[in-house]
C-alpha positions in Angstrom: -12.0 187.9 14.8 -9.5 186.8 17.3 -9.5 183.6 19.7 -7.3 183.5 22.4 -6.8 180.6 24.9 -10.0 179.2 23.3 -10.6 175.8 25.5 -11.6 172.9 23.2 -14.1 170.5 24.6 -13.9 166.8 24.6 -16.2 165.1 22.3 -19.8 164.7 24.2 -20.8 161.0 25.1 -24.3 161.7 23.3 -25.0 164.3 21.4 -27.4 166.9 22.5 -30.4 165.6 20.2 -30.9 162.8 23.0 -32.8 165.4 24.8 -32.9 163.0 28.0 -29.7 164.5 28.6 -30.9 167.9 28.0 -33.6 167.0 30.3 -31.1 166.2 32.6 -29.7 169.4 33.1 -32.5 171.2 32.9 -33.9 169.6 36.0 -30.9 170.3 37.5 -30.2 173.8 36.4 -33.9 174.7 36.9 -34.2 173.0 40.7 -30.8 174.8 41.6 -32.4 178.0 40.5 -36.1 177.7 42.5 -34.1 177.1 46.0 -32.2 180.3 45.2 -35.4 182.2 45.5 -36.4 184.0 48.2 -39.5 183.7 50.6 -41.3 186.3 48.9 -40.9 185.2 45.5 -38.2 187.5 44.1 -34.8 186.6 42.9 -31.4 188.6 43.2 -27.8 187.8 42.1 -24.6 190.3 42.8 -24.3 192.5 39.8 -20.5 193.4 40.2 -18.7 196.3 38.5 -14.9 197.5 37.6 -12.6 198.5 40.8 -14.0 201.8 40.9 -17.2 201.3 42.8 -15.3 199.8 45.6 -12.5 202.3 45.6 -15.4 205.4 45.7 -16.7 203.3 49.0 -13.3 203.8 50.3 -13.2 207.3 49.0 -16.3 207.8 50.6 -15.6 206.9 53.9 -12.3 209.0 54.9 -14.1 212.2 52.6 -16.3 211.7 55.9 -13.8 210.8 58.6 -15.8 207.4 59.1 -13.5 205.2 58.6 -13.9 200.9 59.3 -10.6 199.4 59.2 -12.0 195.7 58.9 -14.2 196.2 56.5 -11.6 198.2 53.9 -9.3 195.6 54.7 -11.6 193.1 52.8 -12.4 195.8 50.3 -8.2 196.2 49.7 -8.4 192.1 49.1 -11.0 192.4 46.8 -9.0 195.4 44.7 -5.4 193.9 44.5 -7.4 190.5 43.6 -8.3 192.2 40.4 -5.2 194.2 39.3 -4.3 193.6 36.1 -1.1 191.7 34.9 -0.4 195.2 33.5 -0.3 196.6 36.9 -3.4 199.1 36.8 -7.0 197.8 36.8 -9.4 197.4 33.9 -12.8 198.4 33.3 -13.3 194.1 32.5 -12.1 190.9 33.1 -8.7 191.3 31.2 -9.2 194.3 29.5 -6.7 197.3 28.8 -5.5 199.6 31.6 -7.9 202.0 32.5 -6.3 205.4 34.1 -9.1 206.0 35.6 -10.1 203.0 37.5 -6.5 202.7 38.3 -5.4 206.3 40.0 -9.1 205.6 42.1 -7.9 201.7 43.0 -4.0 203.2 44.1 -5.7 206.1 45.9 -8.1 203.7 47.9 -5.1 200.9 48.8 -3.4 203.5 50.3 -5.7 204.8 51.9 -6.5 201.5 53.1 -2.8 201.4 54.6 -1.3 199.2 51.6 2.4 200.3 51.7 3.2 202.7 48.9 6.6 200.6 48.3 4.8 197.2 48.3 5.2 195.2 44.9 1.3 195.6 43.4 1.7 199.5 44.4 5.0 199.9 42.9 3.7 198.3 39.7 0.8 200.2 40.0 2.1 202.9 40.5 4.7 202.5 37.5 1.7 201.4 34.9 -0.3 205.0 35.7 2.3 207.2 35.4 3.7 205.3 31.8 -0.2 206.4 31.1 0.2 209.9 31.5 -0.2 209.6 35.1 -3.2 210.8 37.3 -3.9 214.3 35.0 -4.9 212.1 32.7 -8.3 210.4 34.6 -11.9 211.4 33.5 -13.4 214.6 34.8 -15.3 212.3 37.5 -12.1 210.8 38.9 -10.7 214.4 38.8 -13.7 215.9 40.4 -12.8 213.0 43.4 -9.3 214.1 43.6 -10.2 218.1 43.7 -12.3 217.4 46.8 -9.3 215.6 48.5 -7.1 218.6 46.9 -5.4 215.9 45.3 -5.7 218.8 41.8 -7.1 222.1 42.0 -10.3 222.2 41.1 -9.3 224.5 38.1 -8.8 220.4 37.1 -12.3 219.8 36.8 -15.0 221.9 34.1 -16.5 224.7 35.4 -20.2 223.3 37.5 -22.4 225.7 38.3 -25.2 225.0 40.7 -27.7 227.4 39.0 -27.5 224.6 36.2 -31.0 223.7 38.0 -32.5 227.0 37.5 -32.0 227.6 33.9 -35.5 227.2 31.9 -36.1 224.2 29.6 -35.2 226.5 26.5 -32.0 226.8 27.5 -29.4 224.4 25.8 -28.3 222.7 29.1 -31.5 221.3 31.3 -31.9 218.8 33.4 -35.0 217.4 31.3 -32.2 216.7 28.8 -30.4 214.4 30.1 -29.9 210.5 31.4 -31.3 209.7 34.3 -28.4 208.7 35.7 -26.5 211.5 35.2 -29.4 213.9 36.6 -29.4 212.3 39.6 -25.2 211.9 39.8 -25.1 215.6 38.9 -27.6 217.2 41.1 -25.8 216.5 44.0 -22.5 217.0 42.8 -23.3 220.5 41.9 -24.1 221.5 45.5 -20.7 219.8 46.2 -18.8 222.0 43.3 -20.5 225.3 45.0 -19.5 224.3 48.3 -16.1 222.6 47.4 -15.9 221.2 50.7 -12.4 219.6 51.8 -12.5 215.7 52.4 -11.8 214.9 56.5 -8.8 212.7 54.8 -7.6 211.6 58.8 -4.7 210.0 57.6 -3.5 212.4 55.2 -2.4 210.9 52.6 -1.8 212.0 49.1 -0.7 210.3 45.6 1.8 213.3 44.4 3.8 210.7 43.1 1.3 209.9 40.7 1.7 212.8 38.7 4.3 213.5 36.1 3.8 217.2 36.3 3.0 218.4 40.0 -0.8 218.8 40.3 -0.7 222.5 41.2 1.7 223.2 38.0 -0.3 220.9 35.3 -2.2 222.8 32.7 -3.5 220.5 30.9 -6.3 219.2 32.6 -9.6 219.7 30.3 -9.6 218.0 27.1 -12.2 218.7 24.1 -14.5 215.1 24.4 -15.4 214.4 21.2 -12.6 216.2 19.2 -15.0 218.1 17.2 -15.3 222.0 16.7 -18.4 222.6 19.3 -15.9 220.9 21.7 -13.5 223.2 21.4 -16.1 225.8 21.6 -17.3 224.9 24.7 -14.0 224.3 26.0 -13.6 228.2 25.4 -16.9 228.8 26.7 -15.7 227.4 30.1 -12.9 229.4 30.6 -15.4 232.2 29.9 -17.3 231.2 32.4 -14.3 230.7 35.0 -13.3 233.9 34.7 -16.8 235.2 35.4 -17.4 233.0 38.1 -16.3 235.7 41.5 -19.1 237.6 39.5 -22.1 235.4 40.2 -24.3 236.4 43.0 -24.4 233.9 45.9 -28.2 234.9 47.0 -28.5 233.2 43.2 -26.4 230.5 44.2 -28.0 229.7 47.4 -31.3 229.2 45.8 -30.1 226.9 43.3 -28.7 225.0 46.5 -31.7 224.7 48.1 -33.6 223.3 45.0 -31.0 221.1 44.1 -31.5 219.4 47.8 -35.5 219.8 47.3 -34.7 217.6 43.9 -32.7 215.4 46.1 -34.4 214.8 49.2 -38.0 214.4 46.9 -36.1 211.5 45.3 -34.0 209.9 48.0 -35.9 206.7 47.8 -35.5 205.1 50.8 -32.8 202.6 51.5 -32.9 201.9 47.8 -30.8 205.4 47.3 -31.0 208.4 45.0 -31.6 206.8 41.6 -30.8 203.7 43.0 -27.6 203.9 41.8 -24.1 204.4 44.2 -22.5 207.3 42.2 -25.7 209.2 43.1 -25.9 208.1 46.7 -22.4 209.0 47.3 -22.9 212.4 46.0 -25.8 213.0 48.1 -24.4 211.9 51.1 -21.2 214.4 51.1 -23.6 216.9 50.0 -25.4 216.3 53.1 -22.1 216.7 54.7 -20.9 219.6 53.2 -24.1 221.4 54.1 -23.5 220.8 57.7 -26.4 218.1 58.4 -25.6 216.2 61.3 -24.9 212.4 61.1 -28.2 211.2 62.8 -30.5 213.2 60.8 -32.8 211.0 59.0 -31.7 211.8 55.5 -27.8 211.4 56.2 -28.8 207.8 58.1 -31.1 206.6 55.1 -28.6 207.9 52.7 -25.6 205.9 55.0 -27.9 202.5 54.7 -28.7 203.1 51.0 -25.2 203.1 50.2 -24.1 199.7 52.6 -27.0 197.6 51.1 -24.7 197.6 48.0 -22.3 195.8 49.8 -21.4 192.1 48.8 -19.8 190.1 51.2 -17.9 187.2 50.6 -15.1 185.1 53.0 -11.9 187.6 52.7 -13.1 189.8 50.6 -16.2 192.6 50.1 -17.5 194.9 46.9 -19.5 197.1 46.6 -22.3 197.1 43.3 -23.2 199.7 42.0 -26.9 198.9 42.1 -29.3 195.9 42.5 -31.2 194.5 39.9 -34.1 192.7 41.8 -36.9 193.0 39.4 -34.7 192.5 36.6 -33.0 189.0 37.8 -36.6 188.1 38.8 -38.3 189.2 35.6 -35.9 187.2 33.1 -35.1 184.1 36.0 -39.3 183.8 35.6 -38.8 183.6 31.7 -36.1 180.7 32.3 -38.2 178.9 34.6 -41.4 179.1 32.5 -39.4 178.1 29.6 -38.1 174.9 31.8 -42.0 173.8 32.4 -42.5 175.2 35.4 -45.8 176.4 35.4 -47.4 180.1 35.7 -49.9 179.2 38.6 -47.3 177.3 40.4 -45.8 178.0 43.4 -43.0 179.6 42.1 -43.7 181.3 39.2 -46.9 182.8 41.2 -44.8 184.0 44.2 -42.6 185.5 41.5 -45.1 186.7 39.4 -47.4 188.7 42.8 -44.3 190.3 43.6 -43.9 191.6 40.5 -46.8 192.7 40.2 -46.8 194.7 43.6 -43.6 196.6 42.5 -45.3 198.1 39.0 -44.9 202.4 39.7 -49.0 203.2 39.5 -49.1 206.4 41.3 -45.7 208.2 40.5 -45.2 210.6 37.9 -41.2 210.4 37.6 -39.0 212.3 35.5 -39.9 210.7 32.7 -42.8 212.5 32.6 -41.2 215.7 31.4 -41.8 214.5 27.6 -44.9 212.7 28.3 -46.7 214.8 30.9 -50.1 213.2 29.8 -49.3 209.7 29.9 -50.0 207.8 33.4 -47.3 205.5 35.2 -47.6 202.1 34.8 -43.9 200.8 34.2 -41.3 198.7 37.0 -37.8 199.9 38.1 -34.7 198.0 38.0 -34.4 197.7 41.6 -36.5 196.9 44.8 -37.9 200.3 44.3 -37.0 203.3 42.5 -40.4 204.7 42.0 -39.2 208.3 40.1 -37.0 206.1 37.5 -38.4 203.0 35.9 -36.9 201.2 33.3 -38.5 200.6 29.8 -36.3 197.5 29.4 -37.4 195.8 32.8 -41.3 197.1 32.5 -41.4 195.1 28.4 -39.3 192.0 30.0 -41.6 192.1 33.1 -45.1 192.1 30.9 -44.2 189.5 28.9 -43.3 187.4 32.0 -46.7 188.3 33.8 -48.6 187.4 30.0 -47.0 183.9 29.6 -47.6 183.0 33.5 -51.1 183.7 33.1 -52.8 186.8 31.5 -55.6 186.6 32.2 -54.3 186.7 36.4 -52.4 189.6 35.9 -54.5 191.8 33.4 -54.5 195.0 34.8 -51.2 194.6 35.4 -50.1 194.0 31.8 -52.5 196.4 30.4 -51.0 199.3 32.4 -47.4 198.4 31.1 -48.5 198.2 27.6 -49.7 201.5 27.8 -47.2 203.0 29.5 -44.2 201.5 26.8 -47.2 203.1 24.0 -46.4 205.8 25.6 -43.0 206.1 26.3 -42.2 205.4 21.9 -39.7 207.7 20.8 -39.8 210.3 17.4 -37.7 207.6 16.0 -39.9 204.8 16.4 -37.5 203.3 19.1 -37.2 203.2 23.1 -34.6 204.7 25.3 -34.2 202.5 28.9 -35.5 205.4 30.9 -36.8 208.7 29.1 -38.3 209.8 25.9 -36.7 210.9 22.8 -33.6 212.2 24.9 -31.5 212.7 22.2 -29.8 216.1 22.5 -26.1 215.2 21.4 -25.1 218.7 21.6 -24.4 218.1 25.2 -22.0 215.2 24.2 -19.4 217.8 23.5 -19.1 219.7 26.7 -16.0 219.3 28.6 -18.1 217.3 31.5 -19.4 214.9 29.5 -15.8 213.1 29.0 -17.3 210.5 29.9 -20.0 209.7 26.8 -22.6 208.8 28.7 -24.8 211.7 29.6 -27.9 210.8 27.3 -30.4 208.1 26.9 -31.5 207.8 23.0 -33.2 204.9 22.2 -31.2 202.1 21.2 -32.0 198.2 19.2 -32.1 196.0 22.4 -34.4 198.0 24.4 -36.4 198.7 21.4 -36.8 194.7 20.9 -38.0 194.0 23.8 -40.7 196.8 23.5 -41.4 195.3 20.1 -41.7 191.7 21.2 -44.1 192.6 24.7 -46.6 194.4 22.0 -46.0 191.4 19.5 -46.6 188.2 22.5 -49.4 191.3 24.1 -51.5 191.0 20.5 -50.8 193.7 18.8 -50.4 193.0 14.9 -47.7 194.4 12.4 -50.6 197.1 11.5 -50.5 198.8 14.7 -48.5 201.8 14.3 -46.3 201.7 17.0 -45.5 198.0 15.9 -44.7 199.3 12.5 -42.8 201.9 13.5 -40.8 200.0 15.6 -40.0 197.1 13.1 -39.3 199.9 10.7 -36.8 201.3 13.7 -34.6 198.6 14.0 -35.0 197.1 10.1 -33.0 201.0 9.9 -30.4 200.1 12.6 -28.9 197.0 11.7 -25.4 196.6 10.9 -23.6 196.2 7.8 -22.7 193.0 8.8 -26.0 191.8 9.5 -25.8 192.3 13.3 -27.3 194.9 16.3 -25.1 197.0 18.5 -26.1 196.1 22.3 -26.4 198.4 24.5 -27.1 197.1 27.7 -25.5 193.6 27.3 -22.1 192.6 25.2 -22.7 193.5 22.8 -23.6 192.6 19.0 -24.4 189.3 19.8 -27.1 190.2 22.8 -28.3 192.8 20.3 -29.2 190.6 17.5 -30.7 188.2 19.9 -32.9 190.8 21.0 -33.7 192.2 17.6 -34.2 188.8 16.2 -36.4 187.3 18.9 -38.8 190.6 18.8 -38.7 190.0 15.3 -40.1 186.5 15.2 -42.8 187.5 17.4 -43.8 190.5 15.5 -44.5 187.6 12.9 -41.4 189.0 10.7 -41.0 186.5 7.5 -37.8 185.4 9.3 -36.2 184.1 5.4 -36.3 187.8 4.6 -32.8 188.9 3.2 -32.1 191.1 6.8 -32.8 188.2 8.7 -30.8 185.9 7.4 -28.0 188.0 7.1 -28.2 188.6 10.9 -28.5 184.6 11.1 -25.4 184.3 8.7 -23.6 186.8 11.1 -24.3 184.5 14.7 -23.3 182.0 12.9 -20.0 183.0 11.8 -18.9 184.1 15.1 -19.7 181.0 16.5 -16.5 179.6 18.1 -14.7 176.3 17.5 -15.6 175.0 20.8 -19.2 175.5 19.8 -19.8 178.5 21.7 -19.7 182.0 21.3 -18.2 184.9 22.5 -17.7 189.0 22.5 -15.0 190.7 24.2 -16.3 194.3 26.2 -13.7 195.9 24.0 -15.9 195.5 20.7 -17.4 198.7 21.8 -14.4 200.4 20.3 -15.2 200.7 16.5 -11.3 199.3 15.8 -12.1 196.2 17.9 -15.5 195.2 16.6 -15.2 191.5 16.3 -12.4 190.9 19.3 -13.0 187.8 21.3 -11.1 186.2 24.3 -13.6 183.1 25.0 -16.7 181.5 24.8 -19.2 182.2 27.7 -22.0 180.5 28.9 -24.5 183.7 28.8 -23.6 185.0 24.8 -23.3 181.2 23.7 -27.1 181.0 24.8 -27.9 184.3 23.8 -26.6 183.3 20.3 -28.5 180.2 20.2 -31.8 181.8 21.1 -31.7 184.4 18.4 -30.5 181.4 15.8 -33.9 179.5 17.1 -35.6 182.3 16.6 -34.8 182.6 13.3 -36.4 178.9 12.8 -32.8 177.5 13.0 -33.8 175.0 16.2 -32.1 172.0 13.8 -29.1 173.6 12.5 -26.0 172.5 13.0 -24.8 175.5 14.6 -27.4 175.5 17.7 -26.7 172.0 17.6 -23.0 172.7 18.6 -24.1 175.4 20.7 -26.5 173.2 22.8 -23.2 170.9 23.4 -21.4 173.8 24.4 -23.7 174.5 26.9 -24.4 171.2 28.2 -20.8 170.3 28.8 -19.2 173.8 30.0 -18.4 174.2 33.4 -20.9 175.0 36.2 -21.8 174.4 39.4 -25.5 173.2 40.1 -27.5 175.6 38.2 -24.8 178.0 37.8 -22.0 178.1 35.0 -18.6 179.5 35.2 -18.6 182.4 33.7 -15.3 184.7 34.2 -16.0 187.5 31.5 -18.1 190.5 32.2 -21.4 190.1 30.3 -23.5 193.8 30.0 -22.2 197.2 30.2 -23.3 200.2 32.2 -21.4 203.0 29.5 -19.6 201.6 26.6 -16.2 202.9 27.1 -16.5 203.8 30.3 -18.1 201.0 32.8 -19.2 197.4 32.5 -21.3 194.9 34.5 -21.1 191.4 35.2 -24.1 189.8 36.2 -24.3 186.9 38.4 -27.4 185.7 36.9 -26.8 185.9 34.0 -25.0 182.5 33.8 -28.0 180.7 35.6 -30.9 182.2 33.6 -30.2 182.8 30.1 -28.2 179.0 29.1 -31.2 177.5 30.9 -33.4 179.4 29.1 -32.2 178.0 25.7 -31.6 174.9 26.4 -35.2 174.4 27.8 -36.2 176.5 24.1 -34.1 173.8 22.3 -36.1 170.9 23.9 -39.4 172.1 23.8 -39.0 173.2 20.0 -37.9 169.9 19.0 -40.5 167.8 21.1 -43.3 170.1 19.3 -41.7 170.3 16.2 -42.4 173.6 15.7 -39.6 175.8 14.6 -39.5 179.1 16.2 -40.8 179.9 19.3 -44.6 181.9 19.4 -43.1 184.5 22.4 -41.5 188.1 22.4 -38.2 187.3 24.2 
């Protein structure tokens, strides 16, 4: 474990067992939090990526000639406000160059008009090409560069169109894989058929960030996963290549026009394809490419889709890569129920009815392709995204509606709890967004360079399905109860902890596991729990807090740690309380941590990203996160200690 810079705090003037200063602050944190929601009932904080949304934005706008000089200005602020000290940008706060996100970052400031010879793009410039230079980006980046014929697009894996016709028996099918990246590569499939040219007014190029000239590098594909099948397929492509003047276009055309039928059926709106920018993107040059004009009614929705993603600040503008409406709302309700506020009150109700009016009732999405009998009943990530919701959000969300008042929101809950029945994996786990989709084959094709092309089921999200059946009523003899305790008793670490998926990372994993735990009415003295307890607590920090660097997701780097933060010090002390450790001296210290770090209101500083999108490959920060979840626990701590009860009685 290392500890860099670690901040010591001052010795507290009372210790955080006077809970009228934990009262304190939780009136404060909790009032700060109810006037940030919104008239209707819902909550939303920025969720803010790496450098490479905003440079795609960029990328986005001279591939289509529409180019808004103010607006990239702020967008070029934001960019060189991140650089790293290395010169290229990270994938976190702090982290390691990424090649990557830095060729997309250059490419985009220059674009922008930043001045190839200024200091940050000489530097940058310098760090990318002692990297390898811009050969060496992902297959996505390359793919970007191919249509600006930045690389040839012999750079790029062979991507057939007709992908979308092949039968479900067929190794490769869209049924078997993510979400995401069905709905990233859809559209980017019409785009490798077409390979249409970006507008590119200005004309400008990044030659010089190549060591080898683009046209003359040879070197492009790489096997992914170093193993045999890789190499395999990496001969199976130039196979393919070679056969490719062969394929007949009336073929190709029809795979065209599904692909767009699979696109325009899910175009959602101004909540976007998949509800996710990489997919809106993609959809909107596809609309280009294929000629549509820019006031048809797709291309416009598709424009807005893409500029509600937008966060604008004094100076400076991002761009997210989604929104996670239901999601802050969802866990901001836990918080606030948690903090007293109660479930027929005027907050927690307007929060709870518009939850309840975004659960999917009448769509069968894609999930549906492994559980074609089982009816929707589950809630999205974002305002609405009606073809993709999220088994994560729909488990958080019921236990919300079930401690506001379950009764009120029956139908409601019922529905969920049949749908996350439903959506159980072979395994006895939960993926976020489809069913046993576990086909790892496909890890090793030369596309999926970037890991992240499946959804198998995975601890956290399996928790939180665990703990909604648990707080819903269902006992440890129900079978998918059992199955799932038996599914994450099977993934624990050697160490005692849980990998986490979708937040960073072992520590927000074996909060989950042990909460769901507790309320599936595990003996929480059992040898695996307190092992996982005896892990939480040796990572604790000496400031009292705890934190995980977004580089533990490297197997080398497991343990790596630059700081404490607000959002996994309380994720730490809610798994230790639920682990009956409410008076231990290690949530003790953790309670002080959070009472005297830094914040603003109801808000703490937090600097460090705090989830991840694709370990390895792209990382979140949450806004929210650092108003919600230390809240949370210190609202846990007091009302565990006033009722002397040991554990809390709820799933999450």
């Amino acid at each position: 474990m290392t500890v860099l810079d670690q901040p010591v705090l001052p010795a507290p003037s009372a210790p955080a067992r006077d809970l009228r200063t934990v009262d304190a602050v939780i009136d404060e944190a909790g009032s700060w939090l109810a006037s940030r929601q919104a008239p209707d009932g819902h909550w939303t904080f920025e969720l803010e990526a790496d450098a490479t949304i905003p440079s795609e934005y960029i990328l986005l706008n001279h591939y289509l000639g529409e180019i808004d000089d103010a607006r990239e200005a702020q967008l070029a602020a934001y960019l060189r406000s991140i650089q790293g000290a290395h010169g290229g940008w990270p994938l976190f706060h702090d982290g390691d160059l990424n090649i990557s996100a830095s060729v997309k970052a250059y490419y985009a400031l220059k674009l922008t008009g930043n001045d190839p010879n200024a200091p940050h793009m000489a530097k940058a410039r310098d760090a990318i090409r002692a990297h390898g230079g811009a050969a060496k980006a992902n297959v996505f980046t390359r793919i970007a560069l191919a249509l600006f014929r930045q690389v040839p697009w012999r750079a790029v894996p062979v991507i057939r169109v007709e992908a979308v016709l092949l039968p479900k028996w067929f190794p490769f099918h869209l049924d078997k894989v993510s979400y995401w990246s069905r709905t990233v590569m859809v559209p980017l499939f019409v785009l490798a058929a077409l390979k249409p040219c970006a507008r590119n007014p200005r004309k400008i190029d990044i030659a010089e960030l190549f060591l080898v000239p683009a046209e003359q590098e040879r070197h492009y594909l790489v096997n992914p996963t170093g193993r045999w099948i890789g190499t395999a397929f990496l001969g199976f492509d130039r196979i393919i290549r070679w056969l490719e003047p062969l394929f007949p276009k009336s073929i190709e055309r029809k795979a065209i026009n599904k692909a767009m039928a699979f696109v325009k059926e899910r175009l959602n709106g101004e909540d976007g394809l998949g509800g996710i920018f990489p997919a809106m993107a993609n959809a909107l040059m596809a609309f280009d490419a294929l000629g549509y004009p820019r006031d048809h009614p797709d291309v416009v929705i598709a424009r807005q889709s893409i500029e509600k993603l937008l966060a604008i600040h004094d100076g400076k503008v991002y761009c997210q890569p989604c929104l996670s409406p239901v999601w802050d709302t969802c866990l901001a309700g836990h918080a606030m129920l948690e903090a007293g506020y109660e479930g027929d009150g005027p907050v927690m109700k307007k929060a709870a009815e518009w939850l309840v009016e975004r659960q999917i009732l009448d769509v069968a999405g894609d999930w549906a392709a492994t559980r074609p009998g089982l009816r929707p009943g589950g809630w999205a990530f974002q305002y609405r995204n009606d073809h993709y919701p999220d088994v994560d959000d729909t488990a958080a969300v019921v236990m919300a509606l079930h401690r506001a008042d379950a009764a009120a929101y029956r139908p409601a809950i019922d529905r969920g709890v049949e749908w996350i029945i439903g959506m159980q994996g072979r395994s006895g786990g939960w993926g976020a967004f489809d069913a046993d989709n576990e086909h790892y084959v496909l890890n090793h094709i030369p596309f999926a360079d970037h890991g992240a092309l499946l959804d198998p089921p995975t601890a956290d999200v399996s928790a939180r399905c665990l703990g909604m059946l648990a707080q819903a009523g269902y006992g440890r003899d129900h079978p998918a109860v059992a199955r799932a305790i038996q599914y994450l008793r099977d993934r624990q670490e050697k160490d005692g902890s849980w990998f986490g998926r979708w937040g960073t990372n072992y520590i927000y994993g074996t909060w989950s596991v042990l909460a769901a735990l507790n309320g599936a009415g595990e003996d929480m003295q059992a040898p695996h729990v307190r092992k996982a307890v005896a892990w939480l607590k040796n990572y604790q920090q000496a400031d009292g807090g705890w934190g995980e660097d977004c580089a533990t997701y490297w197997a080398a780097r497991k343990g790596e740690v630059k700081a404490s933060t607000p959002s996994q010090t309380a994720w730490a002390v809610l798994g230790l309380m639920a682990a009956g450790e409410v008076e231990s001296e290690s949530v003790r210290c953790g309670i002080e941590y959070l009472m005297h770090a830094p914040r603003e209101g109801g808000k703490w500083q937090e600097r460090y990203c705090n989830a991840v999108g694709f370990p390895r490959v792209f990382y979140l920060s949450y806004h929210g996160y650092s108003a919600y979840f230390p809240l949370w626990a210190l609202a846990r701590y007091r009302n565990l200690l006033k009722s002397n009860t040991k554990s809390p009685t709820f799933g999450i």
